[in-house]
C-alpha positions in Angstrom: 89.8 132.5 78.6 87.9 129.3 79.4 90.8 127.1 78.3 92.9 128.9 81.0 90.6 128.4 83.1 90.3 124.5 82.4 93.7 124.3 82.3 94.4 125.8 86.1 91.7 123.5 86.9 93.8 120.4 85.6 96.9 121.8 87.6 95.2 121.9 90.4 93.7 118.6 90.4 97.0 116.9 89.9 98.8 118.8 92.3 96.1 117.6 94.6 96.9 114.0 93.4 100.0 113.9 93.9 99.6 114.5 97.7 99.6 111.6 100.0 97.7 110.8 103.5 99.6 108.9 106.3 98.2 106.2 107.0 98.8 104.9 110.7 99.6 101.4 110.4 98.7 98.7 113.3 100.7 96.2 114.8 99.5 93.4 112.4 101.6 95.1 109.4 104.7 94.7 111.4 107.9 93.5 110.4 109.2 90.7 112.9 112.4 91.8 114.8 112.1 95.5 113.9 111.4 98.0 116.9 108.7 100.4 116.5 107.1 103.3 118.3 103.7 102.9 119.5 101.9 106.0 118.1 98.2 105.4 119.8 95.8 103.0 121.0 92.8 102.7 118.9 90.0 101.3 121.0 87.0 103.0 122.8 87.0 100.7 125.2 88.3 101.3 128.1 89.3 98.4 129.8 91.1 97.0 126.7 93.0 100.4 127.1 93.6 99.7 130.5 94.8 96.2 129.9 97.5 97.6 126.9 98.4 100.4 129.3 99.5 97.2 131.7 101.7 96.0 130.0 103.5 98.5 128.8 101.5 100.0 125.6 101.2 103.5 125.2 102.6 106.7 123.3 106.1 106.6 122.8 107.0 103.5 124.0 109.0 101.2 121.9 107.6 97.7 121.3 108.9 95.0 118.4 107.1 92.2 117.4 109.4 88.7 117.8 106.7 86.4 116.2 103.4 85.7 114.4 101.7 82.5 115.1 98.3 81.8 113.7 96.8 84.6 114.8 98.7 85.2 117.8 101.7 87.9 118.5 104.5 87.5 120.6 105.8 91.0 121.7 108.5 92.0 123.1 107.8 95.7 125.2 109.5 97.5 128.6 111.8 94.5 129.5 108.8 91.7 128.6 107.1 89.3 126.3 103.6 89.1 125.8 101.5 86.4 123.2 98.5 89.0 122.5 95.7 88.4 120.0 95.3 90.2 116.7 92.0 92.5 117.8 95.2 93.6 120.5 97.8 93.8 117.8 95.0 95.7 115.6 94.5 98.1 118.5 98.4 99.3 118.8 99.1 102.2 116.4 102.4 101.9 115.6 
């Protein structure tokens, strides 16, 4: 009996294993060129939310990164390029 038991125990813990989390990626793991969906800001602050929400950042809207320089991000979102930073580009959940 405790063998059975041990072994459901092992089962369990590698069926638990085996099960992955999503993780949301930011804008800084994007590929250049590709068009994502932004899936969230991730900022308490409010008027960085505000300024993202200018220019076209929020849920649902598509938004593809056209180059990295240094730490700078040219992005390309509604119609526009922007050059943002990468605390920005860390912000966007895409």
């Amino acid at each position: 009996m405790e063998l059975t038991l041990m072994s459901n125990l092992f089962n369990l813990k590698a069926k638990k294993s085996k099960i992955k989390i999503a993780k949301q990626d930011n804008l800084t793991c994007a590929e250049i060129n590709r068009p994502y969906i932004i899936k969230g800001i991730d900022t308490g602050e409010k008027e960085m939310k505000d300024f993202l929400f200018t220019l076209g950042c929020f849920d649902g809207e598509k938004i593809t990164v056209i180059s990295k320089l240094a730490e700078n991000y040219i992005i390309h979102v509604k119609d526009a390029r922007y050059s943002i930073d990468k605390d920005l580009a860390k912000r966007i959940l895409i």
